[in-house]
VOMAR-302615 format. One record per residue (C-alpha): residue in one letter; x negated, y, z. Coordinates in steps of 0.5 Angstrom, whole numbers, plus 2048, in hexadecimal, padded with zeros to 3 digits. Each point is the difference from the previous one (the first is absolute). Example, Ala and Ser with C-alpha at 12.3 -4.5 7.8 and 13.67 -1.06 7.14 Angstrom:
A7E77F7810S7FE8077FE
REM end
This chain:
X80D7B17AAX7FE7FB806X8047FA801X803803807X8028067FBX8037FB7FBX8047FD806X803807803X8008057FBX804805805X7FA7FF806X7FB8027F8X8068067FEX7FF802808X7F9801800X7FF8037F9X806805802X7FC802807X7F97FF7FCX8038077FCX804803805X7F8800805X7FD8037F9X8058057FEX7FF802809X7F98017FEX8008037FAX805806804X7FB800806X7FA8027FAX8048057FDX803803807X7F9801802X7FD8047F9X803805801X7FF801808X7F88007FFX7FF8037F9X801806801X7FB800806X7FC7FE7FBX8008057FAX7FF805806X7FA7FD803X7FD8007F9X800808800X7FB802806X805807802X8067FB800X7FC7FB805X7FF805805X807802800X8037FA800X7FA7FE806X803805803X8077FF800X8007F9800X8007FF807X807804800X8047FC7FBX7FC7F9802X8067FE804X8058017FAX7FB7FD7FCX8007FB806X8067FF800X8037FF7F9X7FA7FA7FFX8037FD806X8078017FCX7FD7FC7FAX7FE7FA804X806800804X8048007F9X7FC7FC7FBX7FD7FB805X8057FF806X7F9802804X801805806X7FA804802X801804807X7FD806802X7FD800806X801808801X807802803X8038057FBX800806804X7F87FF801X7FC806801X7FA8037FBX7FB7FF805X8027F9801X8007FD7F9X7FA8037FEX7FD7FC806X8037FB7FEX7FC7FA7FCX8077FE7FCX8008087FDX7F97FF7FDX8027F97FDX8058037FDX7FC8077FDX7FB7FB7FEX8067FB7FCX8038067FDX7F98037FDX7FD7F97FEX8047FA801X8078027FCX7FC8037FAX7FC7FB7FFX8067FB801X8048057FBX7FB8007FBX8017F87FFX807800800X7FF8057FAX7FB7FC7FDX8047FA800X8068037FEX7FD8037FAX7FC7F97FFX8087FD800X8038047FCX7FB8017FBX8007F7800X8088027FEX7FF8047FBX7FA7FB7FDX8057F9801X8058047FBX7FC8037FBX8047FC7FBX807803803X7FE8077FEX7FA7FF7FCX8038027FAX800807802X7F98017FFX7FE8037FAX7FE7FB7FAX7F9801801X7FF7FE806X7FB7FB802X8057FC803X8058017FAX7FD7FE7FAX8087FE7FFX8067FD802X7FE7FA803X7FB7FC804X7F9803802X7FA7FC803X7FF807804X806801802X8017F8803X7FA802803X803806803X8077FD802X7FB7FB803X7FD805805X806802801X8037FA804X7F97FF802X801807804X8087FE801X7FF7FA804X7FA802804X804808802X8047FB805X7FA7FD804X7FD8087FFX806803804X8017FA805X7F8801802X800808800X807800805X7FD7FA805X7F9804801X8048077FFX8047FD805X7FC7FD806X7FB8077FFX806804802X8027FC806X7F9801802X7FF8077FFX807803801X8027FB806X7FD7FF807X7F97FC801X7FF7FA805X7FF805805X8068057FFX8047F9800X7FD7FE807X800806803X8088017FEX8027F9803X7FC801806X804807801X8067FB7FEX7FF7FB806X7FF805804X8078037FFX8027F8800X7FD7FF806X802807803X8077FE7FEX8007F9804X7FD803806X806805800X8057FB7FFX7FD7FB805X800806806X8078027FDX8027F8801X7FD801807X805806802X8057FC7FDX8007FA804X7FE804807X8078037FFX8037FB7FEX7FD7FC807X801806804X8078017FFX8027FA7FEX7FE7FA804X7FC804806X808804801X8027F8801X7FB7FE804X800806804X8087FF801X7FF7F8801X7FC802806X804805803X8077FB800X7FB7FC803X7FD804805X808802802X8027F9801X7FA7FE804X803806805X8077FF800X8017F97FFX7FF7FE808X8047FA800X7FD7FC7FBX7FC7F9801X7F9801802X7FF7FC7F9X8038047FCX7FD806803X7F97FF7FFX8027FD7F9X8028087FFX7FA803804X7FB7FC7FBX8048037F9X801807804X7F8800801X7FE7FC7F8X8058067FDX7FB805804X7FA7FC7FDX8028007F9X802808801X7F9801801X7FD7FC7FBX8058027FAX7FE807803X7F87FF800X8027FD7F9X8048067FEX7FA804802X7FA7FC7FCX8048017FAX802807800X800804806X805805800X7FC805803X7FC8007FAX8048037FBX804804805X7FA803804X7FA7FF7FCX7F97FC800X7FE805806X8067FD804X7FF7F97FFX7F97FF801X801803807X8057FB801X7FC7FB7FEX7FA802805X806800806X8027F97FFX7F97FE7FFX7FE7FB806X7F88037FFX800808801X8008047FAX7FC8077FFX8038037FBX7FE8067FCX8048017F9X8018067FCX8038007FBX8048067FCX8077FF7FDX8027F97FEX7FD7FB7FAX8037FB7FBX8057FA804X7FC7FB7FEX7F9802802X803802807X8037F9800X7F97FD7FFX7FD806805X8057FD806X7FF7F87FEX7F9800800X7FF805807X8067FB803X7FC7F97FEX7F9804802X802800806X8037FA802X7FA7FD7FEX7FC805804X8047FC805X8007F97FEX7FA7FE7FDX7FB807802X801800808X7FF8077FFX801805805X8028057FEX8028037F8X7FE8077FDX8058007FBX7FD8077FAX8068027FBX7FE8057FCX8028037F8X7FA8027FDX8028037F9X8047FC7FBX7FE7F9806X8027FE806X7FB7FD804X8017FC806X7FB7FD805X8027FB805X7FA7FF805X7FF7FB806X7FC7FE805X8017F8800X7FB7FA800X8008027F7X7FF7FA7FAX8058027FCX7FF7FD7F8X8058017FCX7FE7FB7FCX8027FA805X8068007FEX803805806X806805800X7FA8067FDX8007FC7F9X808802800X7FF807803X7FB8017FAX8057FE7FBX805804803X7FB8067FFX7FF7FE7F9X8078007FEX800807800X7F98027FEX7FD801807X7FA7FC802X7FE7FD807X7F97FE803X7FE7FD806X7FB800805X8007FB806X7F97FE802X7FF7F9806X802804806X8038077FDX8038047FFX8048007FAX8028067FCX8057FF7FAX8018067FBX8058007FBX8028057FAX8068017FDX8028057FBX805805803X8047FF7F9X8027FA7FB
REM end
């Protein structure tokens, strides 16, 4: 013993115990695979079989699948999951590259991993038997070789001798046999770099679709939140005002253009909490639809708007959220920074997407990549899989495309 096991033999008594529980899981693992891959062994030997099993094996490699999978959870606290949900179709799981890995383990990885795992345990118990020899020895006849007598024999010392020889190098036998064993299955039965990819990529994608959904969500919330709570109190400030600017005649000049100021602020803050109301959610979006609200849009817009849209039933919320705040943004900057004349405003559902082209006959220079409002109108397309692209030459026009998937 070392001298850190001489000064805690209870740390040494924990490793040895945790040292004999891993070699007693590796020897179960062994064990528990034999007779899951020998017997496909036996019947590949027999050339009628091995037809008959090529044949079947696609049926019953889920259950074989599945009760490897078991093993490893069991034996080794390793899950292995599948990629495949459970009421996948034949067609689909014969296309798919994890059913061939899985047949292609069955037939050649589990035999030949059962087979060592026979071996061994032969080899593991014949040392047992050799290291007792003495124990039982007396039981063979007087005339063996090994039993010249009742007592001790230089080939039986040498027997006995092998047999801790195989006794101690079986633990280190089983351990490698279960880790090899171990990471080939997960190989073969579990998912590939590719499969793991593409399942996180299909998971960010309901993630992100679920923040967007909980974002337009949270938008509607503080819409009608502000609509009938503080526009109603506003609204009410400004109507007692206007009334006391009408009936209060008698009051000093002061004091009535100090009520004619908070009457004229109180309309004013109307219009802004409404114009803020209508940028994050416009009611007659959800009430009316995309078609409504655009049309809305074009009404208010200080630069005339032609429109042509056709769209046939209704697509998801956020998408027609997004549609709306890149028309309305569109158009402001068609009359901030475009000096445009005029606007041809497109919307149209082409299948499973919804295109919208924004066209104007403004001066045109618009680069997204300076940092302009176009750089978040791409960004909001993106969030629900759509794509943007601009074309805006020196001198115009200025023609902005953007796809959106009709449904998340």
């Amino acid at each position: 013993m070392s001298d850190s096991e001489l000064r805690n033999p209870s740390a040494s008594l924990l490793r040895r115990v945790r040292g004999a529980a891993a070699a007693r899981r590796d020897v179960l693992f062994v064990a528990a695979g034999v007779p899951l891959g020998l017997p496909t062994l036996l019947t590949l030997l027999d050339a009628t079989s091995a037809v008959a099993l090529l044949v079947l094996l696609p049926f019953c490699s889920d259950l074989l699948t599945t009760t490897q999978r078991s093993r490893l959870r069991v034996l080794r606290d390793v899950d292995v999951p599948s990629r495949l949900p459970p009421d996948a179709g034949w067609t689909r799981r014969l296309r798919a590259g994890m059913t061939w890995r899985q047949m292609l383990y069955h037939v050649l990885v589990a035999p030949l991993f059962a087979t060592a795992g026979l071996l061994v345990m032969a080899a593991a118990g014949a040392g047992l038997v050799m290291a007792t020899l003495f124990a039982w020895i007396w039981l063979l006849p007087l005339d063996t070789p090994l039993r010249p007598g009742l007592g001790w024999t230089a080939e039986g010392g040498w027997v006995t001798a092998a047999g801790v020889a195989l006794l101690l190098l079986a633990p280190w036998a089983f351990g490698w046999i279960a880790r090899a064993d171990e990471r080939i299955t997960r190989a073969f039965l579990g998912r590939n770099r590719a499969e793991v990819l593409e399942e996180r990529v299909e998971r960010l994608a309901v993630s992100r679709a679920g923040v967007v959904d909980a974002a337009d969500a949270e938008r509607r919330r503080i819409e009608r939140d502000l609509h009938d709570g503080a526009q109603q109190r506003l609204v009410s400030l400004a109507m007692n005002l206007g009334l006391a600017r009408r009936t209060l005649t008698d009051v000093p000049p002061e004091a009535m253009q100090v009520i004619v100021e908070a009457h004229e602020e109180a309309q004013a803050a109307i219009e802004e909490l409404r114009d803020l109301v209508r940028g994050l959610h416009p009611v007659v979006l959800e009430d009316r639809g995309l078609d409504a609200a655009l049309s809305g849009i074009a009404a208010r817009s200080p630069v005339p708007v032609r429109m042509d849209v056709d769209l046939r039933g209704r697509v998801a919320p956020a998408v027609e959220a997004v549609a709306y705040f890149t028309v309305s943004e569109a158009l402001a900057n068609a009359a901030k920074h475009a000096r445009a004349s005029r606007v041809d405003l497109s919307v149209r559902r082409l299948g499973d997407r919804l295109r919208i082209v924004i066209g104007d006959d403004g001066i045109g220079g618009a680069d997204p990549s300076r940092g302009s409002g176009l750089t978040g109108l791409r960004k909001r397309a993106a969030s629900v899989d759509g794509t943007l692209t601009v074309i805006s030459p020196l001198g115009g026009p200025t023609t902005l495309t953007v796809e959106l998937p009709c449904v998340l």
